[in-house]
GUPA-939938 format. One record per residue (C-alpha): y, z, x; residue in three letters; chain. Coordinates in nm, 3 decimals. Each point is the difference from the previous one (the first is absolute). Example, Ala and Ser with C-alpha at 12.3 -4.5 7.8 and 13.67 -1.06 7.14 Angstrom:
<sites>
<<-0.450; 0.780; 1.230>; 'ala'; 'A'>
<<0.344; -0.066; 0.137>; 'ser'; 'A'>
</sites>
This chain:
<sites>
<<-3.116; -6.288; -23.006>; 'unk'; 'A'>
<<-0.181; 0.175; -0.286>; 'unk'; 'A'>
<<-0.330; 0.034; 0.191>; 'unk'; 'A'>
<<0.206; 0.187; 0.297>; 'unk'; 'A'>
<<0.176; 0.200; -0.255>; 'unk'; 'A'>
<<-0.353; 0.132; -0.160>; 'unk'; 'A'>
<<-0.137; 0.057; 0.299>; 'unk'; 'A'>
<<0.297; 0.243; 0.142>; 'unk'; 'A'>
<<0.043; 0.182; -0.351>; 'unk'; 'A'>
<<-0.399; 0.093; 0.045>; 'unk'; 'A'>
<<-0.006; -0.001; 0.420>; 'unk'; 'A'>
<<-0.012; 0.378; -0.001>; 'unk'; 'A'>
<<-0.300; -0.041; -0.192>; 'unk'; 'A'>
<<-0.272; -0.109; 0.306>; 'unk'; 'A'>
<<-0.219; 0.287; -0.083>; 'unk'; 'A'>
<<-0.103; 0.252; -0.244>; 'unk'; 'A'>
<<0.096; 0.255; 0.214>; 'unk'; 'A'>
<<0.379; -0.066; -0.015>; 'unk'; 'A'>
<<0.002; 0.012; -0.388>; 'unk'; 'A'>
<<0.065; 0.369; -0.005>; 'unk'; 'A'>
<<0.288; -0.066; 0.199>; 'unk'; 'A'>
<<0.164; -0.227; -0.257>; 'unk'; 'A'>
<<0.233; 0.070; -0.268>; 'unk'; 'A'>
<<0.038; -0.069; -0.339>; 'unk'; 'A'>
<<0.295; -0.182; 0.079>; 'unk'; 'A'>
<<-0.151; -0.230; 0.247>; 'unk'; 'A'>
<<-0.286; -0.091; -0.223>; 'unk'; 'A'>
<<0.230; -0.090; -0.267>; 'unk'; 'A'>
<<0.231; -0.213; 0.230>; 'unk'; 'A'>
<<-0.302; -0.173; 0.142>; 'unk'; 'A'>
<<-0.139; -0.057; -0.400>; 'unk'; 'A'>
<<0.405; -0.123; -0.077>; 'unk'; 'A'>
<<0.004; -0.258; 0.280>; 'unk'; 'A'>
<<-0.363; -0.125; -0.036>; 'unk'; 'A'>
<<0.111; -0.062; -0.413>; 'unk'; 'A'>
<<0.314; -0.158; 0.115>; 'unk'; 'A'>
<<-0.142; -0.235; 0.256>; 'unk'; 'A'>
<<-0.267; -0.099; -0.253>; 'unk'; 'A'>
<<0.248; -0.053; -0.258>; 'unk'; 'A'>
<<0.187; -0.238; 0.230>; 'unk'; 'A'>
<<-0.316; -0.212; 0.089>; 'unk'; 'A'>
<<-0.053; -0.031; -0.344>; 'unk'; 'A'>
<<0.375; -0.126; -0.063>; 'unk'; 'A'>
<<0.044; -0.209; 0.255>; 'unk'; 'A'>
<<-0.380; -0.169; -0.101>; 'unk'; 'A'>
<<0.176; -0.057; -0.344>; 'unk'; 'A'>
<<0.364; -0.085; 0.115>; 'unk'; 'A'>
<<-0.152; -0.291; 0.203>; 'unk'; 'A'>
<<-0.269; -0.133; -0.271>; 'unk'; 'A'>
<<0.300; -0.047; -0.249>; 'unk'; 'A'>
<<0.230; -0.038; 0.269>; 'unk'; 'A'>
<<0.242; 0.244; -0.076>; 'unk'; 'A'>
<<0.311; 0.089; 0.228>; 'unk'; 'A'>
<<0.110; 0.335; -0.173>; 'unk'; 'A'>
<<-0.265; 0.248; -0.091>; 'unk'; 'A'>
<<0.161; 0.312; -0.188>; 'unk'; 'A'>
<<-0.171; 0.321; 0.001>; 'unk'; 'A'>
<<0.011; 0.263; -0.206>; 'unk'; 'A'>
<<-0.068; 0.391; -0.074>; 'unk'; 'A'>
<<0.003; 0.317; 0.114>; 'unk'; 'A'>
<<-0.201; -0.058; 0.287>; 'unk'; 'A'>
<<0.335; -0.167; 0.187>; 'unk'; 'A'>
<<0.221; 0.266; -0.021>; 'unk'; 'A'>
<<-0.051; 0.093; 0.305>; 'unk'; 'A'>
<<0.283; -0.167; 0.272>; 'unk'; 'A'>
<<-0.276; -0.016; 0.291>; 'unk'; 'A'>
<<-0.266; -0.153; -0.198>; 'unk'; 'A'>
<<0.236; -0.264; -0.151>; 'unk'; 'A'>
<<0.114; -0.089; 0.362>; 'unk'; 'A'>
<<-0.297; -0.022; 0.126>; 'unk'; 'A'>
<<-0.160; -0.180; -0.273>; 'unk'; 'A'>
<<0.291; -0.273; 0.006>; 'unk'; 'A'>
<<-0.070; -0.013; 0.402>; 'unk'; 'A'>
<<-0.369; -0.057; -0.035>; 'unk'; 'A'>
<<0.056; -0.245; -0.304>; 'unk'; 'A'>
<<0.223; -0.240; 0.210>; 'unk'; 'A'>
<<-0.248; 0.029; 0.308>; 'unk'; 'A'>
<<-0.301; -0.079; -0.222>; 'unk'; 'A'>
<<0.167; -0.323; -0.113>; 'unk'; 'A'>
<<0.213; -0.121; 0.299>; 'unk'; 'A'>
<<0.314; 0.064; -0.214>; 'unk'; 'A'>
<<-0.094; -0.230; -0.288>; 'unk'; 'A'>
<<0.020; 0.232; -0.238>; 'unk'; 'A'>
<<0.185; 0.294; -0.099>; 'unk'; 'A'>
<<-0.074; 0.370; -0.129>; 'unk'; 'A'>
<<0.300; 0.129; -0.258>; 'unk'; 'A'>
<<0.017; 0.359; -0.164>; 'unk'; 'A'>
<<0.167; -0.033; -0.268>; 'unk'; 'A'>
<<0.312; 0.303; -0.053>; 'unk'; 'A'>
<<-0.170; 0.111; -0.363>; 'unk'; 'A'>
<<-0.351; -0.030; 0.111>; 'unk'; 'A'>
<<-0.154; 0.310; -0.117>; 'unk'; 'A'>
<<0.131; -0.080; -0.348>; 'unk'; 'A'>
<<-0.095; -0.395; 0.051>; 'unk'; 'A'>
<<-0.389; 0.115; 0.073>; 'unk'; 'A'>
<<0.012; 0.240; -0.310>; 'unk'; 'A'>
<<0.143; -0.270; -0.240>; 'unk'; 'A'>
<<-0.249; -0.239; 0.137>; 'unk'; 'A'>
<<-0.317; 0.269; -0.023>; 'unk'; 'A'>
<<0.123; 0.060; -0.427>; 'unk'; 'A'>
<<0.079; -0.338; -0.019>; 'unk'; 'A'>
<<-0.410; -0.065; 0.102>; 'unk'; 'A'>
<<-0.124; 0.296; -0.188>; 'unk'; 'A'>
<<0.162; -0.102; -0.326>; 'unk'; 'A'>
<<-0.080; -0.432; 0.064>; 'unk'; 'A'>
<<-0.379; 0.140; 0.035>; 'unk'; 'A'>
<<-0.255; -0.058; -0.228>; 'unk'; 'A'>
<<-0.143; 0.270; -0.148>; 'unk'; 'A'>
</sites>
């Protein structure tokens, strides 16, 4: 499912004549839905080497309703349902408590 997503977001893109025809928009939808799709590879790679059932994410990048939808769709395709994708109701303030938490843990 990822690889079909990619390749609609950037369809349009068959030659470098139809890039003047694109907008800013489009670009950064396709860039959004590459990110997310590589993200989820990357989860689901980790989710099933520490066989995990419940992977939370977190940040502003989820606030959006369609990318949370479709990331939970794609999640549950890429592993047949054993595992889920949760979004936590305070996640924005969740990935900034975990980022100070890090910054302040660090080493310096």
């Amino acid at each position: 499912m990822p690889g079909n997503m990619i390749a609609s977001s950037f369809g349009r893109l068959k030659d470098l004549e139809t890039c003047d025809n694109l907008s800013k928009d489009d670009i950064a939808r396709s860039l959004m839905t590459l990110i997310a799709a590589n993200n989820l590879i990357f989860s689901k790679i980790l989710a099933q080497m520490e066989k995990i059932k419940r992977v939370i994410w977190i940040g502003n990048h989820t606030d959006m309703l369609e990318y949370m939808q479709m990331s939970e769709y794609a999640f549950a395709n890429l592993t047949n349902n054993e595992a889920e994708l949760m979004f936590p109701t305070y996640h924005s303030f969740l990935g900034s408590l975990g980022l100070l938490l890090s910054a302040t843990s660090a080493n310096y």
